[in-house]
C-alpha positions as a Markdown table, in Angstrom:
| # | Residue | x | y | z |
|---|---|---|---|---|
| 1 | Unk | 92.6 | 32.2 | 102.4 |
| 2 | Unk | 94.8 | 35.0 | 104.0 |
| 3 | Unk | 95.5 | 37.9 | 101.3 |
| 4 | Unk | 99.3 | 38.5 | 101.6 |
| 5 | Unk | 100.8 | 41.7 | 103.2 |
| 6 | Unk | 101.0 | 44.5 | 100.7 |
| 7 | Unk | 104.5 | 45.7 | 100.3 |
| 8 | Unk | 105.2 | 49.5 | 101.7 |
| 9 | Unk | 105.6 | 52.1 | 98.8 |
| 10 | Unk | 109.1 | 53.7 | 98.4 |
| 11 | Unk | 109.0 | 57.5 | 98.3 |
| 12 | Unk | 111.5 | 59.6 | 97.9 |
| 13 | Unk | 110.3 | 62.7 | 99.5 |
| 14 | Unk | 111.8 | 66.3 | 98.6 |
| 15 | Unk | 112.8 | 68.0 | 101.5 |
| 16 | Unk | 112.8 | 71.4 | 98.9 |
| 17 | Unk | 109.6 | 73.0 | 100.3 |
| 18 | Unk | 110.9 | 72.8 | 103.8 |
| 19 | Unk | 113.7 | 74.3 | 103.9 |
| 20 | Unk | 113.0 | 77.6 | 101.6 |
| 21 | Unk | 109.6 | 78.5 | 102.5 |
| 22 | Unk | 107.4 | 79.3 | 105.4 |
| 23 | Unk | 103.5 | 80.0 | 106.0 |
| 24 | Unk | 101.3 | 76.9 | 104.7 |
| 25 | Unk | 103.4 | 75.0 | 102.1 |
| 26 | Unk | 106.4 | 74.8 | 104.7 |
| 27 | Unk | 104.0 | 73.4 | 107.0 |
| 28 | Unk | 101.7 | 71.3 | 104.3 |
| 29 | Unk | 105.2 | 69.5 | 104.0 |
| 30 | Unk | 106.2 | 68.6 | 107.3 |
| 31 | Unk | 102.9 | 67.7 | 108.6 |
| 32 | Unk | 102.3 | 65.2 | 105.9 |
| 33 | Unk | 106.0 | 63.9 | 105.9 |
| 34 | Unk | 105.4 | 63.4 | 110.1 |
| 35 | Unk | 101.9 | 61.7 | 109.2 |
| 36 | Unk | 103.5 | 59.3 | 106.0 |
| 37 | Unk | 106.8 | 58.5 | 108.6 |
| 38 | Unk | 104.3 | 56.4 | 111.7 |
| 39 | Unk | 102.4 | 54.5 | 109.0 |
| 40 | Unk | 103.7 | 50.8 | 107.6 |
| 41 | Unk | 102.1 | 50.9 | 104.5 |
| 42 | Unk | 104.4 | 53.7 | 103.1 |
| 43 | Unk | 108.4 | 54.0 | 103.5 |
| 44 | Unk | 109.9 | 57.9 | 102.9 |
| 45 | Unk | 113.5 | 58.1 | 101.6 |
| 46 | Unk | 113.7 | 62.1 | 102.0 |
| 47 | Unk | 115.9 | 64.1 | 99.5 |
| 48 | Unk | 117.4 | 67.2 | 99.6 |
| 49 | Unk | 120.5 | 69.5 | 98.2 |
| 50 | Unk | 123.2 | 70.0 | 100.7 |
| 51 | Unk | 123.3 | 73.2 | 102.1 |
| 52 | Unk | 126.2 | 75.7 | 102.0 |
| 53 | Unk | 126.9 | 78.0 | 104.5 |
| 54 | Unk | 127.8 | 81.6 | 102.9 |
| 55 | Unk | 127.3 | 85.0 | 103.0 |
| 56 | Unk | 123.6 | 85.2 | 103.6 |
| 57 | Unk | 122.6 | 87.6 | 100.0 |
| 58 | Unk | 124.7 | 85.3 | 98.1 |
| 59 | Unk | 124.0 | 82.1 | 99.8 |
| 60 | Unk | 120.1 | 82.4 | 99.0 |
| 61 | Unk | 121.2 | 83.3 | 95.4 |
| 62 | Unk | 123.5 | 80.4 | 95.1 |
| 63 | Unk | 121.3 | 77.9 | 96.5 |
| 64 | Unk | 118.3 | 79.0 | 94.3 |
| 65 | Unk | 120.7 | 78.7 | 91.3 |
| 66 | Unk | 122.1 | 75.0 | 92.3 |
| 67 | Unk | 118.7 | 74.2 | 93.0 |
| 68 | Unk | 117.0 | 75.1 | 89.0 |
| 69 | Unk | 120.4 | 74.2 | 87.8 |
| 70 | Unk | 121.1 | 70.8 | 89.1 |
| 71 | Unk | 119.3 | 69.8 | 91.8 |
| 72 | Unk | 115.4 | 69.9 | 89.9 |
| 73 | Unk | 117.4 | 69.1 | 86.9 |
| 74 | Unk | 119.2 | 65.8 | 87.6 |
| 75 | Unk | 120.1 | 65.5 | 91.4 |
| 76 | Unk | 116.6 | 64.6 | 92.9 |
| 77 | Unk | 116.0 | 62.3 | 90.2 |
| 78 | Unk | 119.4 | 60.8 | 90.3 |
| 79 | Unk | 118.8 | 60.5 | 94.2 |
| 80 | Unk | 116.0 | 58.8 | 93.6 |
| 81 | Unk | 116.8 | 56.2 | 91.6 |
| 82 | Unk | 119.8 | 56.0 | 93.7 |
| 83 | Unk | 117.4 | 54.9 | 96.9 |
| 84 | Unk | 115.6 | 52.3 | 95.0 |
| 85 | Unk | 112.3 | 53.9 | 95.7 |
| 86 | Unk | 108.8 | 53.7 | 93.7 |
| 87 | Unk | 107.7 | 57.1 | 93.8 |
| 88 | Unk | 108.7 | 60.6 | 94.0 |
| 89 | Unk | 106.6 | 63.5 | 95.9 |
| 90 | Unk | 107.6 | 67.0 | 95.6 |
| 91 | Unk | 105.5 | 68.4 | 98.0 |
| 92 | Unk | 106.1 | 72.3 | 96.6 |
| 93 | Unk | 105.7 | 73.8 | 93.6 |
| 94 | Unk | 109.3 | 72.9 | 92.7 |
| 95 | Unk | 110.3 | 69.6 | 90.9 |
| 96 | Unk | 112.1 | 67.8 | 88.4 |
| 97 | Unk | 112.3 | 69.0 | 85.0 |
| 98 | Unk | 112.2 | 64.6 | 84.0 |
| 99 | Unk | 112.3 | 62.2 | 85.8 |
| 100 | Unk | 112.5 | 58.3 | 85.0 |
| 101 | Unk | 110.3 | 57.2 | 88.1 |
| 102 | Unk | 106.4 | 58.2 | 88.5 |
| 103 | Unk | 106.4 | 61.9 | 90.2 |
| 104 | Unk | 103.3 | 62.8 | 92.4 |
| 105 | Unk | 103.5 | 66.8 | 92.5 |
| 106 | Unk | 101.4 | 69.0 | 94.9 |
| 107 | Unk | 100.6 | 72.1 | 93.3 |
| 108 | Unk | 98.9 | 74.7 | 96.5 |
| 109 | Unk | 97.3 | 77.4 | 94.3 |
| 110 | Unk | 98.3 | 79.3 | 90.8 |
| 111 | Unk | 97.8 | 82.4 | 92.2 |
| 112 | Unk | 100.1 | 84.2 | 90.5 |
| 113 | Unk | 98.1 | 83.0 | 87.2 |
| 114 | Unk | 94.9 | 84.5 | 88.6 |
| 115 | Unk | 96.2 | 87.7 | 89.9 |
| 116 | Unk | 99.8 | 88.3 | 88.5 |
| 117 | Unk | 99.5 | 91.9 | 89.8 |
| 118 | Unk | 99.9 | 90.9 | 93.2 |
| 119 | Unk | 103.2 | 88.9 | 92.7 |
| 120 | Unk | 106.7 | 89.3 | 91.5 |
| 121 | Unk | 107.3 | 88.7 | 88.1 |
| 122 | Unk | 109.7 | 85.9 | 88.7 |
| 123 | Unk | 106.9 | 84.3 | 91.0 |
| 124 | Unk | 104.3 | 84.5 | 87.7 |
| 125 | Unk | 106.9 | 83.9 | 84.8 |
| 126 | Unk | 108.0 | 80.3 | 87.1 |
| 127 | Unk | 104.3 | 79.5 | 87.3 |
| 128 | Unk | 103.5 | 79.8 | 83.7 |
| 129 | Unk | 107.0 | 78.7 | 82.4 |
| 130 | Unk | 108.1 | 76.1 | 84.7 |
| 131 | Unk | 105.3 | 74.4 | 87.0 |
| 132 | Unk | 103.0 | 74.2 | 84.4 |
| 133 | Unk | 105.6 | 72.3 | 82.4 |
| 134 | Unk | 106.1 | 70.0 | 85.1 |
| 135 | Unk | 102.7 | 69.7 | 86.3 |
| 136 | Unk | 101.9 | 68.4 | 82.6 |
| 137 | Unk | 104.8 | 65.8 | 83.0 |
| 138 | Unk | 103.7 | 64.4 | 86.5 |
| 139 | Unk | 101.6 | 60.9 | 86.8 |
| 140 | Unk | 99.9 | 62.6 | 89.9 |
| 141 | Unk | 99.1 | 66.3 | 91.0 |
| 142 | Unk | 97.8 | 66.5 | 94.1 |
| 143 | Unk | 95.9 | 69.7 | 94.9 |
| 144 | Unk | 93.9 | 70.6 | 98.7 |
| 145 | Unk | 90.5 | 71.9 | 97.3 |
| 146 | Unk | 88.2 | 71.4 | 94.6 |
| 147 | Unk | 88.4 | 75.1 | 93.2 |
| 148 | Unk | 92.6 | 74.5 | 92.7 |
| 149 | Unk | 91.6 | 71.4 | 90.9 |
| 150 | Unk | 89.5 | 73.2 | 88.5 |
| 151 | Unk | 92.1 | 76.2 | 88.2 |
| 152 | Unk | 95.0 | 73.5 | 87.8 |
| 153 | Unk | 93.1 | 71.8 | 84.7 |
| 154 | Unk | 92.4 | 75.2 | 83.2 |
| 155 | Unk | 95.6 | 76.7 | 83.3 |
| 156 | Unk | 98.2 | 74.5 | 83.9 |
| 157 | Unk | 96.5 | 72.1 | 81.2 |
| 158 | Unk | 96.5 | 69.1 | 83.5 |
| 159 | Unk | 94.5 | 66.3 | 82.1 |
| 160 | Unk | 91.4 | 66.3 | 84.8 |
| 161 | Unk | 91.8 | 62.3 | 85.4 |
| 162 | Unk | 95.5 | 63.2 | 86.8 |
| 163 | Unk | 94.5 | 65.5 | 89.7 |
| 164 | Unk | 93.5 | 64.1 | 93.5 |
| 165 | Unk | 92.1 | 66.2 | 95.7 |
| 166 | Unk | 93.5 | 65.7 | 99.4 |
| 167 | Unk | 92.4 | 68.4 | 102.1 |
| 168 | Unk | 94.8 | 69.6 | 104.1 |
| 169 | Unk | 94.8 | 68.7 | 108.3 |
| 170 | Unk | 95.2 | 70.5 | 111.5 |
| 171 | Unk | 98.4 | 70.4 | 113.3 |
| 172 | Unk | 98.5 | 68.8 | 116.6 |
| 173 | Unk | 99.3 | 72.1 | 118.9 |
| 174 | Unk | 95.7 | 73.9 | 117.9 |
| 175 | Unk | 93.5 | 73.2 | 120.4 |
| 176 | Unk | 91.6 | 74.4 | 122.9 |
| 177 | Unk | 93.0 | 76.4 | 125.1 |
| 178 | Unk | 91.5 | 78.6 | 128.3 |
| 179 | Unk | 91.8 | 82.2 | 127.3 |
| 180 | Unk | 95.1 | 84.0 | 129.2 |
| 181 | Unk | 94.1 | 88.0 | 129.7 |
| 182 | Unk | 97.0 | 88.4 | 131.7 |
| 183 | Unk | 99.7 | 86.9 | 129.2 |
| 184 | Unk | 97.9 | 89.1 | 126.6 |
| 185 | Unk | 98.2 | 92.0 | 128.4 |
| 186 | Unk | 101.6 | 91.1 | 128.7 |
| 187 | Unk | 102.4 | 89.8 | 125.8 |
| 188 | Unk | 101.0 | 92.0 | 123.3 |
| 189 | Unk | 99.4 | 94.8 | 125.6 |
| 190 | Unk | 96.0 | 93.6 | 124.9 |
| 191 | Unk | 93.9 | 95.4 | 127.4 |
| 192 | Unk | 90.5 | 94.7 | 125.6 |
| 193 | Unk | 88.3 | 92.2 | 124.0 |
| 194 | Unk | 89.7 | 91.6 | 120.1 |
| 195 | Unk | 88.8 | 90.0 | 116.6 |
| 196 | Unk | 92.1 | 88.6 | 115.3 |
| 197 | Unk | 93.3 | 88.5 | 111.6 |
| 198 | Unk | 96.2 | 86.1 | 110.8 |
| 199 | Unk | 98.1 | 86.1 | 107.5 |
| 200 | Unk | 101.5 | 87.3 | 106.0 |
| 201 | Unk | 101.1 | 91.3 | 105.7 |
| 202 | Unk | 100.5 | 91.5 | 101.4 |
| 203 | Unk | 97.8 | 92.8 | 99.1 |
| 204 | Unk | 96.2 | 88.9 | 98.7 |
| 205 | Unk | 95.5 | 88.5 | 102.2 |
| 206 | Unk | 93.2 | 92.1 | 102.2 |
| 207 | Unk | 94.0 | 92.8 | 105.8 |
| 208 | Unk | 93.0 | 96.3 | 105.6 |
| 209 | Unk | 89.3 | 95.1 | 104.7 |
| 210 | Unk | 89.6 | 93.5 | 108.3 |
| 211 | Unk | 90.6 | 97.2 | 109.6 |
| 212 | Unk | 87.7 | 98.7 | 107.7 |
| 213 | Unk | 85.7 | 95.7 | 108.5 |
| 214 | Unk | 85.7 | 96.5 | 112.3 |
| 215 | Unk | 85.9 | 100.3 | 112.0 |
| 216 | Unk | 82.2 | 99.4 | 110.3 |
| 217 | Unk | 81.0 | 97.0 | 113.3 |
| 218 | Unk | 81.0 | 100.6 | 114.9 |
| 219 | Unk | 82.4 | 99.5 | 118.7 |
| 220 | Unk | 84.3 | 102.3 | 118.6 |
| 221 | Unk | 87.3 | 101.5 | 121.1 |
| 222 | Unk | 85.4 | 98.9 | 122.6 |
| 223 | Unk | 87.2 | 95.8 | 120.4 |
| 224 | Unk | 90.3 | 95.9 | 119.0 |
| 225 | Unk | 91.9 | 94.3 | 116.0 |
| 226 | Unk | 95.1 | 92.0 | 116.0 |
| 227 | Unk | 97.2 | 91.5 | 113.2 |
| 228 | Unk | 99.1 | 88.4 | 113.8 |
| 229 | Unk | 101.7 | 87.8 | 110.4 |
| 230 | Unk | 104.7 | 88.2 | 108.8 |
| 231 | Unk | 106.4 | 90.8 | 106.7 |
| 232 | Unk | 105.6 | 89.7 | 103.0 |
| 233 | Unk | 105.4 | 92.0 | 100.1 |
| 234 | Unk | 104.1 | 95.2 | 98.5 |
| 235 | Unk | 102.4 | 96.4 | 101.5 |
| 236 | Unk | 102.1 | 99.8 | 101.4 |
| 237 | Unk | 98.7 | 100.8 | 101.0 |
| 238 | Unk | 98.1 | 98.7 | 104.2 |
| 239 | Unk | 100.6 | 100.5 | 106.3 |
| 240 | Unk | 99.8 | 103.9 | 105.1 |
| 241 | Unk | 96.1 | 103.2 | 105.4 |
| 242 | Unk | 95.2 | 101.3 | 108.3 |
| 243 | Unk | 96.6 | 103.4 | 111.1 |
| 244 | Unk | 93.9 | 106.3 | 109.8 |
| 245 | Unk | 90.9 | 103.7 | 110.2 |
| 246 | Unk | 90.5 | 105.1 | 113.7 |
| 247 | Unk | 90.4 | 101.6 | 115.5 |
| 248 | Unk | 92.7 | 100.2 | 117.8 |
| 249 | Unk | 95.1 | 98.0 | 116.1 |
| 250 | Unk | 97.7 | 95.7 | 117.1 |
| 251 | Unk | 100.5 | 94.6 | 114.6 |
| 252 | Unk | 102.2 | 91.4 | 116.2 |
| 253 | Unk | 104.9 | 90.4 | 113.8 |
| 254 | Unk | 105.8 | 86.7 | 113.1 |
| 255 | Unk | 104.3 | 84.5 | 115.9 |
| 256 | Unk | 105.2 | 81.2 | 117.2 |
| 257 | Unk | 102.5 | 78.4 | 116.8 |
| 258 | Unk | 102.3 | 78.5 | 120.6 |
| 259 | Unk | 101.6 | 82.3 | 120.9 |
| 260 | Unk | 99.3 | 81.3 | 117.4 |
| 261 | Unk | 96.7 | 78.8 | 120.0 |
| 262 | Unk | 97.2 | 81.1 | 122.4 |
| 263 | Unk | 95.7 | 83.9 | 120.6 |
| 264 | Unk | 93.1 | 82.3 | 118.9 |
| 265 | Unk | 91.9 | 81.1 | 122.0 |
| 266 | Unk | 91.3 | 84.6 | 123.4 |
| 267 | Unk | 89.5 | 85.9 | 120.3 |
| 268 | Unk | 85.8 | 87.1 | 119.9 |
| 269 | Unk | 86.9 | 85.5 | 116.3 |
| 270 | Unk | 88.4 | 85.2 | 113.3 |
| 271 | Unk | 88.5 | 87.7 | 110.4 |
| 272 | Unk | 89.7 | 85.9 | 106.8 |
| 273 | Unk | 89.3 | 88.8 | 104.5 |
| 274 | Unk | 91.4 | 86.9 | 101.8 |
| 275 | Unk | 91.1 | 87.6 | 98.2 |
| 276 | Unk | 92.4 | 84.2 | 97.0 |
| 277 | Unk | 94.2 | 81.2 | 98.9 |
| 278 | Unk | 94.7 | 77.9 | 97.7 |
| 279 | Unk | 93.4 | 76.2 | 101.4 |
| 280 | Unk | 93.5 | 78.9 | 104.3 |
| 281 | Unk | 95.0 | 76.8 | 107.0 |
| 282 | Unk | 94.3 | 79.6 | 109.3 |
| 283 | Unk | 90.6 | 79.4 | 109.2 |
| 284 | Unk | 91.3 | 75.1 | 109.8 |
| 285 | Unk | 93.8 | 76.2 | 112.8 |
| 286 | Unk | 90.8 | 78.8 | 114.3 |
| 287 | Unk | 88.5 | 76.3 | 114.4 |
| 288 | Unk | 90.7 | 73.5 | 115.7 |
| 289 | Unk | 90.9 | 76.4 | 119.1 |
| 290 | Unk | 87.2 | 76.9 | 118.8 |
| 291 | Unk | 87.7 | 80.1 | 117.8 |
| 292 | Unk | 84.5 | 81.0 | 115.4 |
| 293 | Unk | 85.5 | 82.1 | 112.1 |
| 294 | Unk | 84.2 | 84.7 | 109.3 |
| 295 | Unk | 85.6 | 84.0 | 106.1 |
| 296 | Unk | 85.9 | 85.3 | 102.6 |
| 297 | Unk | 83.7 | 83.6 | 100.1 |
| 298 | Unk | 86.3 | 83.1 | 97.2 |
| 299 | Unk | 87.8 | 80.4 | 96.0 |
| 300 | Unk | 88.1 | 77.4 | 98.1 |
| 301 | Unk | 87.5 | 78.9 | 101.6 |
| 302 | Unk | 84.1 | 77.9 | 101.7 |
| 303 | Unk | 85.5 | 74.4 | 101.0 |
| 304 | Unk | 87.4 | 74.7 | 104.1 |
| 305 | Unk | 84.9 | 76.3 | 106.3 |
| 306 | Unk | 81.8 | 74.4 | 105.6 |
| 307 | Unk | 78.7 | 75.0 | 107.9 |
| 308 | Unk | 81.0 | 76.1 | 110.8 |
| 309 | Unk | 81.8 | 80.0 | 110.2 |
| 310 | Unk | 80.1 | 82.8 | 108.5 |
| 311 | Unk | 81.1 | 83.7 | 105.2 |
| 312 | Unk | 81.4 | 87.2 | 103.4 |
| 313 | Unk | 82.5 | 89.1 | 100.6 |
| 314 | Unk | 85.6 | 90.3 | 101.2 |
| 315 | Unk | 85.2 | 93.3 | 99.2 |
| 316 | Unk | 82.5 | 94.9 | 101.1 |
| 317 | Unk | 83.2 | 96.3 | 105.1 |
| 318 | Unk | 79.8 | 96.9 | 105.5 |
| 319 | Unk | 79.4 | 92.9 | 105.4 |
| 320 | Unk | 82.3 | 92.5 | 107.2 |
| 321 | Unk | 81.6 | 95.1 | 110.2 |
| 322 | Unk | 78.0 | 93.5 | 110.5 |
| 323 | Unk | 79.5 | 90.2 | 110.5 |
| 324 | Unk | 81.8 | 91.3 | 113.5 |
| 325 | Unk | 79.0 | 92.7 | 114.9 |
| 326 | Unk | 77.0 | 89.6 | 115.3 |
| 327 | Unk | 79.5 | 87.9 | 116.7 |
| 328 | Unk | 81.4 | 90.1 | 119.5 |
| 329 | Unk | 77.3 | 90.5 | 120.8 |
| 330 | Unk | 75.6 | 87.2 | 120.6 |
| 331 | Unk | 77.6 | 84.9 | 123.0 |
| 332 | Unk | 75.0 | 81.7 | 122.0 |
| 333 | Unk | 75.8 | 82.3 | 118.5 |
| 334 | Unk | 79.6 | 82.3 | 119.0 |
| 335 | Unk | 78.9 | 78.9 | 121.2 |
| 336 | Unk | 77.0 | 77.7 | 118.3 |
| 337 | Unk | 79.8 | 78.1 | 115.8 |
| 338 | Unk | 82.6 | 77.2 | 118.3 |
| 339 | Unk | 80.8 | 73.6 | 118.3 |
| 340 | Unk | 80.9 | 73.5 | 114.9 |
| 341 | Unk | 84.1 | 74.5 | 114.3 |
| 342 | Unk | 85.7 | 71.5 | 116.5 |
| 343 | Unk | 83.4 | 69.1 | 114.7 |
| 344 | Unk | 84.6 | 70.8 | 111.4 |
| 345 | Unk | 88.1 | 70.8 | 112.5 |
| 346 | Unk | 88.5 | 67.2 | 113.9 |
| 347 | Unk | 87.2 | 66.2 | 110.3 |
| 348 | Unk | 90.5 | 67.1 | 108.9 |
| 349 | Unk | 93.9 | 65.3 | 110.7 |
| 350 | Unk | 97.0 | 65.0 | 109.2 |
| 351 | Unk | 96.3 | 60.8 | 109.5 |
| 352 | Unk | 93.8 | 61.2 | 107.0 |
| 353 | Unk | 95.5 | 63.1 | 105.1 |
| 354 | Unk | 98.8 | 60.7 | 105.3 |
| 355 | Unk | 96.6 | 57.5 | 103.9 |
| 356 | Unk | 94.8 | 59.5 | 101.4 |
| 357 | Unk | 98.5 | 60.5 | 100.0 |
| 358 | Unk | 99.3 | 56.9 | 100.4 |
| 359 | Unk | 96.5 | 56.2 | 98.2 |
| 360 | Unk | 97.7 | 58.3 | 95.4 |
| 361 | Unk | 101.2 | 57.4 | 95.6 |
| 362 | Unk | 99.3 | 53.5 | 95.3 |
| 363 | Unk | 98.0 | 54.9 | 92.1 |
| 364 | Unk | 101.4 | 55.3 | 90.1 |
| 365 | Unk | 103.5 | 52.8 | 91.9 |
């Protein structure tokens, strides 16, 4: 006897995390709302507060305000019901303080719990006041490794039964690419071989254990080091630091995801220095280019990287530098991990990812 057709799940999806932040959540959100829209088995109703257009200072202001005040308060909920839908999925760290229909909530890290130095106050003081609230209240949190999990039960008090772990995927633009000397040289005056080091310029992402990392490879001015990031916060030591290392350094600014392939492409390799990360889509969009990857061993990087990079302590340039080393002379061992990267890499798509959320979303509907 045929089984009937199961019915598509209603979501209501909030659009939140798209429109007021960048880097990996911004992208976490609109790769898996891209995935969830071409499958059947799952409809999305996406939500969002109108935006206002105002003087820039106080439109930010004003916007944060109607978002705590009424939007996370009783507008997404309201819109929800509204829609008719099943679920809601607040694919940030931002969500309804109640809601009447089952919430799925991905939480990306607590890193302002872990290291509240390295954040804004008001980053820390929403963590522990406010998300862990309403990661208590939710029927589902979904988190991208197993180490958030455990740092999500610990202290955000989430019942352990509650929390699904869903790796994150590799966007469609990182792949392969032939390296392009000329539009590097161009582009970004590159006139030399280089190691690359991608992540928002603040104290979390250790960039200047990359500079000291390649300053203790000891190729002199033979390999240079590209930053490739935007502005974040509290800085300083980096920019006052770095430029006395003594190695040639190139600062690149925000880049597109275009100039991103590009760039990995043409890279001896990867440097991930970071402290702590939730996921570290960089080292995921490396390997999708082939580009072989050395990576911190905190948190859940190792999760991430697998078999297909080279890990280190983050803390220690000698590691670093001899990690570099390795790779920028041993051509066969750069093949070795490039081939493993890919294979890592095509392990993780944004489909899989899509019916794995559907999954969840099956749980509480």
């Amino acid at each position: 006897m045929m089984r009937p057709a199961m019915r598509p799940v209603t979501v209501a999806y909030d659009l939140v995390p798209e429109q007021i932040t960048v880097g990996g959540i911004a992208r976490y959100a609109v790769e898996l709302r891209r995935a969830l829209t071409v499958r059947e088995d799952v409809r999305l109703v996406p939500v969002g507060p109108r935006a206002r257009r105002r003087h820039r200072s106080a439109h930010r202001w004003s916007q944060g305000l109607r978002r705590e005040g009424w939007y996370h308060t009783i507008g997404l909920d309201r819109a929800a019901r509204a829609a008719g839908v099943d679920v809601v999925h607040c694919p940030g760290a931002l969500a309804p303080e109640r809601s009447r229909l089952p919430l799925v909530l991905t939480v990306h890290d607590v890193l302002p719990l872990v290291h509240p130095a390295l954040f804004p106050r008001t980053t820390v003081a929403h963590q522990r006041l406010v998300l862990a609230r309403r990661a208590r209240r939710a029927a589902r949190v979904i988190v991208n490794t197993e180490h958030v999990r455990e740092e999500v039960v610990a202290l955000l008090d989430v019942e352990p039964e509650r929390v699904r772990v869903v790796p994150c995927g590799v966007a469609a633009p990182f792949r392969p690419a032939p390296p392009d000397p000329a539009w590097l040289r161009e582009r970004f005056g590159l006139d030399r071989p280089y190691v690359l080091a991608v992540g928002t310029l603040e104290p979390r992402k250790n960039l200047l254990g990359a500079v000291r990392g390649l300053r203790a490879a000891g190729l002199g001015d033979e390999v240079a080091l590209v930053v490739a990031g935007a502005q974040g916060w509290r800085n300083d030591v980096f920019e006052r630091q770095a430029p006395r290392a003594r190695v040639p350094l190139v600062m690149t600014g925000r880049v597109t995801d275009e100039e991103l392939v590009r760039l990995y492409s043409g890279a001896r390799c990867l440097v991930f220095p970071s402290l702590y990360e939730g996921y570290g889509l960089p080292l995921l969009e490396a390997m999708a280019c082939g580009c072989p990857v050395i990576s911190s061993d905190r948190c859940g990087l190792p999760e991430v990287v697998d078999d297909a990079g080279v890990l280190i302590d983050p803390l220690d340039p000698q590691t670093i530098g001899a990690a570099i080393r390795a790779l920028v002379g041993d051509e066969a061992r750069c093949a070795q991990l490039r081939e493993r990267a890919l294979a890592r890499a095509a392990q993780l798509s944004w489909e899989r990812v899509g019916a794995q959320t559907v999954d969840v979303y099956r749980e509480v509907a």
